[in-house]
ROLOBA-472227 format. One line per field, with one value per residue: residue number from 1; x negated, y, z negated of N, C-alpha, C in turn; chain. Coordinates in Angstrom, 2 decimals. Each point is the difference from the previous one (the first is absolute). Layout:
<pts>
num <- c(NUM ...)
n_east <- c(X ...)
n_north <- c(Y ...)
n_up <- c(Z ...)
ca_east <- c(X ...)
ca_north <- c(Y ...)
ca_up <- c(Z ...)
c_east <- c(X ...)
c_north <- c(Y ...)
c_up <- c(Z ...)
cadena <- c(A ...)
</pts>
This chain:
<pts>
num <- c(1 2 3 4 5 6 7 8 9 10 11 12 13 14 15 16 17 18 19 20 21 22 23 24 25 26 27 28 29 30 31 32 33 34 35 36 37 38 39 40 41 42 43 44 45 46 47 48 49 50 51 52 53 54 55 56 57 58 59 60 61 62 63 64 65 66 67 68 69 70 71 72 73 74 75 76 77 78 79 80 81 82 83 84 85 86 87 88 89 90 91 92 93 94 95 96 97 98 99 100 101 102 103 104 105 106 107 108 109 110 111 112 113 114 115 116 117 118 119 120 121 122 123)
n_east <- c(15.66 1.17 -0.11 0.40 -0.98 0.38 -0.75 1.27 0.36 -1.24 1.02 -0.27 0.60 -0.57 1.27 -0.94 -0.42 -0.32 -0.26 -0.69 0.65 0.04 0.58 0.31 0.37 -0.01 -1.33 -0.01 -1.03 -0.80 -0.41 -1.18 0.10 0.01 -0.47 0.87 0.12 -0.26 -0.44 0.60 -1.32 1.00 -0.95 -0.33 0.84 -0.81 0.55 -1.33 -0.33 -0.48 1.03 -0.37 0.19 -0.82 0.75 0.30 -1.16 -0.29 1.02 -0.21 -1.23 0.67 0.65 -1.31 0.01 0.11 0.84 -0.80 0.87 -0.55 1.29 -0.79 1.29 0.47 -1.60 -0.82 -0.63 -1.30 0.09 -1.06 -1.22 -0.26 1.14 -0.75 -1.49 0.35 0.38 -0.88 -0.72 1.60 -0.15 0.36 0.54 -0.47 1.20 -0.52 1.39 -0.17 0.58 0.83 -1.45 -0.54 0.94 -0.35 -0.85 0.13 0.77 -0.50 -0.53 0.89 0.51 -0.84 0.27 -0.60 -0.95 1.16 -0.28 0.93 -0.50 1.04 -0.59 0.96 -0.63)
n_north <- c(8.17 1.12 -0.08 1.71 0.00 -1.64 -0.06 -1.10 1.16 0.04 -0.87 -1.06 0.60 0.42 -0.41 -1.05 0.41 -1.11 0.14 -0.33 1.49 0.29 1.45 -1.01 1.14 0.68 -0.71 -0.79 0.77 -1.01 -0.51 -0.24 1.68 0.25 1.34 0.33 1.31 -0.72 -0.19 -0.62 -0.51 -0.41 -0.71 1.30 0.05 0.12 -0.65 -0.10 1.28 -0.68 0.12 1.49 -0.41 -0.14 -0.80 0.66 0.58 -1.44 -0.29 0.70 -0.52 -0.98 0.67 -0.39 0.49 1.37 -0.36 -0.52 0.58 0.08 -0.64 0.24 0.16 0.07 -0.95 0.62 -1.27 -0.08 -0.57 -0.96 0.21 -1.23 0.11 1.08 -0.79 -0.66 1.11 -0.19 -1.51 -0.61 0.41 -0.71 1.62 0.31 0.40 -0.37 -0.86 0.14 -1.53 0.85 0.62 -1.05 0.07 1.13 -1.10 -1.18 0.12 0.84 -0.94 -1.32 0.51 -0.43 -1.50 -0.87 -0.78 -0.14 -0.55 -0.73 -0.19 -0.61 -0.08 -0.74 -0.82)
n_up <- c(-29.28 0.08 1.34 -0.23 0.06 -0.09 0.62 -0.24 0.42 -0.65 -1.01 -0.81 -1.44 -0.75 -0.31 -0.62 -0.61 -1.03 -0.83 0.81 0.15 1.43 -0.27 0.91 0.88 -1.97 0.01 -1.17 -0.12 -0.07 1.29 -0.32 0.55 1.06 -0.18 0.93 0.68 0.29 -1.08 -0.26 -0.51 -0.48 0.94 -0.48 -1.16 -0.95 -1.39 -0.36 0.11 -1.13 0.61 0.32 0.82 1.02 -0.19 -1.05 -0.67 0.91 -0.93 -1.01 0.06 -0.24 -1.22 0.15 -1.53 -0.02 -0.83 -1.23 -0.80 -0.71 -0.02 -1.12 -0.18 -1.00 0.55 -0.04 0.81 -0.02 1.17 -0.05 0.07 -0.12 -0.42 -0.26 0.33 0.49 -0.24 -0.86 0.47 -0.15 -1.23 -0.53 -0.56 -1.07 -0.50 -0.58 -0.38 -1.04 0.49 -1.71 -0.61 0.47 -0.77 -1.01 -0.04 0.04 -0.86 -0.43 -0.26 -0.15 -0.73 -0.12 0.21 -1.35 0.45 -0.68 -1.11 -0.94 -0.84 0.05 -1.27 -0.03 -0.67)
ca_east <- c(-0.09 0.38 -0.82 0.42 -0.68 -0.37 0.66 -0.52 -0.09 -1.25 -0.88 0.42 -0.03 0.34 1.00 -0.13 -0.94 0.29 -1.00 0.81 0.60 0.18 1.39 -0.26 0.86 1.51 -0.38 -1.49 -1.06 -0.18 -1.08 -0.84 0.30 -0.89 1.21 -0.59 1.22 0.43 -0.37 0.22 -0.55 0.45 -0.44 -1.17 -0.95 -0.54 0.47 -1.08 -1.25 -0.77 0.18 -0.41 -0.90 -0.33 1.32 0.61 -0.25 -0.12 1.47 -0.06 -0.85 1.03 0.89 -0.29 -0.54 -1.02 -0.54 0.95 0.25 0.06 1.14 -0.52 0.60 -0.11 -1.12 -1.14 -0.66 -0.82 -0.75 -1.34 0.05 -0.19 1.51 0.50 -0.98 0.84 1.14 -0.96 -0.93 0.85 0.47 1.28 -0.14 0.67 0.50 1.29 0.52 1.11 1.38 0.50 -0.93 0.01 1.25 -0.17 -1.16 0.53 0.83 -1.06 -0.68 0.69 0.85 -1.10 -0.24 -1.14 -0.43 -0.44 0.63 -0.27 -0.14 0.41 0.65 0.97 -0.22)
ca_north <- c(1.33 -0.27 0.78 0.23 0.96 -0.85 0.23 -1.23 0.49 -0.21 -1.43 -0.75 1.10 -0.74 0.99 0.17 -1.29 -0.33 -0.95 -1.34 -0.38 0.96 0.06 0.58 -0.45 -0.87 -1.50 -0.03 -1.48 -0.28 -0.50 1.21 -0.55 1.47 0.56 0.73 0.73 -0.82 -1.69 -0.80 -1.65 -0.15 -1.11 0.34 -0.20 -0.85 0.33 1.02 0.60 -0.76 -1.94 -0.17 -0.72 0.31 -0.11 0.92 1.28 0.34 0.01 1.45 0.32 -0.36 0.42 1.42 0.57 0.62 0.24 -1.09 -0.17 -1.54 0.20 -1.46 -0.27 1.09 0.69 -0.16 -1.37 -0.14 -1.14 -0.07 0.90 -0.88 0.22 1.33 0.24 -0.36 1.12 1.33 -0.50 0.52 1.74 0.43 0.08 -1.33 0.56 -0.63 0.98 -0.68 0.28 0.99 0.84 -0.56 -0.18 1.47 0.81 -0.84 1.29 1.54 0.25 -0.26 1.62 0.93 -0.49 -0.74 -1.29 -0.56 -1.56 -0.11 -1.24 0.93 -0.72 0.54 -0.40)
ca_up <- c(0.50 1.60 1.33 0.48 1.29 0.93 1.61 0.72 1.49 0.65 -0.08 -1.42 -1.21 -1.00 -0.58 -0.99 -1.15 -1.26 0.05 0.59 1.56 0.98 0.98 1.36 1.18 -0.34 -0.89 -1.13 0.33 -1.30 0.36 0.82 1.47 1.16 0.58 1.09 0.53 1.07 -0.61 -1.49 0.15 -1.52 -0.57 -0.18 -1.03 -1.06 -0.84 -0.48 -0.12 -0.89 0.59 1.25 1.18 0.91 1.22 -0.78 0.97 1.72 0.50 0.32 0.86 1.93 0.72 0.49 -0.78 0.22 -1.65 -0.63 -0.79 -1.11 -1.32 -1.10 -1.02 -1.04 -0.62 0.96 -0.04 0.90 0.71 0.28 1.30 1.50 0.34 0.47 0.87 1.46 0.32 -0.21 1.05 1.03 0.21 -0.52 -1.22 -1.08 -0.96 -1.79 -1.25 -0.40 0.98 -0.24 0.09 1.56 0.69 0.09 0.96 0.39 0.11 0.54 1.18 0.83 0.61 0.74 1.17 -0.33 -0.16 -1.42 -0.59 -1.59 -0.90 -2.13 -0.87 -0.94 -1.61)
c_east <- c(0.58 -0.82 1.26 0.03 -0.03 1.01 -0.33 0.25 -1.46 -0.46 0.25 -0.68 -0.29 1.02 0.05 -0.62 0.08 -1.66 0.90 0.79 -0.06 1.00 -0.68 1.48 1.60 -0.46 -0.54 -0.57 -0.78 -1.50 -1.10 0.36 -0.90 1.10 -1.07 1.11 0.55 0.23 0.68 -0.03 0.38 -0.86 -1.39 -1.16 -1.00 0.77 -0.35 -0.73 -1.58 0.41 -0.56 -1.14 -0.33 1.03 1.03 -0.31 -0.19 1.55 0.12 -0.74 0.57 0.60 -0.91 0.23 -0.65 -0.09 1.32 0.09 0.40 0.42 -0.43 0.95 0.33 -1.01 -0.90 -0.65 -0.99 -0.15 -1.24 -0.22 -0.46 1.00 0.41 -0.58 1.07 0.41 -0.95 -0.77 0.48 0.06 1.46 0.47 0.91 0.24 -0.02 0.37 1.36 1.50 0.69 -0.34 0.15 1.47 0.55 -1.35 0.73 1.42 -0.38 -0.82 0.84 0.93 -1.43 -0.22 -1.08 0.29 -0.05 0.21 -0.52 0.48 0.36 0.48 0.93 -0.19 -1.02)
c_north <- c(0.02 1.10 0.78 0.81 -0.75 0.09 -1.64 -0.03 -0.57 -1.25 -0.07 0.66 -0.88 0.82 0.17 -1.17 0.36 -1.59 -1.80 -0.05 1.09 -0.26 0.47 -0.32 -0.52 -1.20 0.14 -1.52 0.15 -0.54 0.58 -0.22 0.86 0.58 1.22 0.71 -1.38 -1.69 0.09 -1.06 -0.59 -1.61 0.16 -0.88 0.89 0.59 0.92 0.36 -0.75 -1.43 0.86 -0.45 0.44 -0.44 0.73 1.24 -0.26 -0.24 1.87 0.82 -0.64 1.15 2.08 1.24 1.29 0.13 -1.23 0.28 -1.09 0.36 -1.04 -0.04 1.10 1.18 0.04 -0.53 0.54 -1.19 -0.01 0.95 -0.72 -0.39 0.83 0.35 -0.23 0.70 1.20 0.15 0.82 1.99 -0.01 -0.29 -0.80 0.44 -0.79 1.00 -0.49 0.16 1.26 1.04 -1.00 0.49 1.32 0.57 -0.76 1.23 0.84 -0.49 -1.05 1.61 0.69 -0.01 -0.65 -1.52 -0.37 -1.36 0.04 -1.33 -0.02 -1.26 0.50 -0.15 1.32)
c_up <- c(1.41 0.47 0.75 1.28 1.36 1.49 1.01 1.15 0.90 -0.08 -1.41 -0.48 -1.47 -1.08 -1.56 -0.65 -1.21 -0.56 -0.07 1.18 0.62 1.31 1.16 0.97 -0.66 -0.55 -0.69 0.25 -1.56 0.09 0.85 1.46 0.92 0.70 1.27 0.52 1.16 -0.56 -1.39 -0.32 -1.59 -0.54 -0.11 -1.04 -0.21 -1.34 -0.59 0.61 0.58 1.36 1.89 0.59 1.36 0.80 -0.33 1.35 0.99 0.21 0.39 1.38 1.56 0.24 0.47 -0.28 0.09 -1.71 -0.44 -1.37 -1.37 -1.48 -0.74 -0.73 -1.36 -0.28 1.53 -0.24 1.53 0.05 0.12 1.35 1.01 -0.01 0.90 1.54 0.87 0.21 0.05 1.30 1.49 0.66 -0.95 -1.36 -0.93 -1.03 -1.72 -0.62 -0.32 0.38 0.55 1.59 2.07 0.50 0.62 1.36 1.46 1.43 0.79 1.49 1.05 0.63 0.60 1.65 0.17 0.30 -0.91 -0.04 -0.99 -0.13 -1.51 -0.45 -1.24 -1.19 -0.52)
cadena <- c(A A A A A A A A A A A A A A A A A A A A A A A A A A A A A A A A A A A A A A A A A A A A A A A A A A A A A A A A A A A A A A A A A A A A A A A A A A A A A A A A A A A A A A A A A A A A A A A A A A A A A A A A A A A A A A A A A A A A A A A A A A A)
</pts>
């Protein structure tokens, strides 16, 4: 699906996704990565969903966050929610949903002038 509304005037867009990869900036990456109007961290990891960890989300949470968005891949996958506490504990909200669906919110509120960062996996 391409994103045509996108303006990378403000910081890295995601231009389009497909399940398995996402165009950002002219590249496809293939591997989960975090993206922020200011950051594109492509050695993110985790493959799945199902493989995050607490160093997973405090990679998101450095980069100061007022909401983080989380791309599980094809489907929406909740993480345990003492997964989730660290971010919750903090004040700052925490989105799932499946990639597609992160890359589009992802979108909207980076053009908003939001703190965002997401976290998406492509599978």
């Amino acid at each position: 699906m391409k994103f045509s509304q996108a303006d990378p005037g403000d910081g890295y867009l995601v231009e389009a996704y497909e399940p398995g990869r996402i165009q950002i900036d002219g590249r496809f990456f293939t591997v989960g990565l975090i993206l922020s109007p200011g950051r594109l961290v492509t050695d993110w990891g985790p493959a799945r969903a199902e493989d995050l960890t607490t160093t997973h989300l405090e990679s998101l949470l450095a980069l100061d966050p007022q909401v983080i968005i989380l791309g599980t891949g094809a489907r929406q996958v909740f993480p345990p929610f003492a997964l989730l506490a660290s971010a919750l504990t903090r004040g700052i909200g925490i989105e799932v949903m499946d990639t597609g669906a992160a890359c589009r919110t992802y979108n909207i509120l980076m053009g908003e002038g939001r703190q965002v960062v997401a976290g998406l996996i492509p599978i």
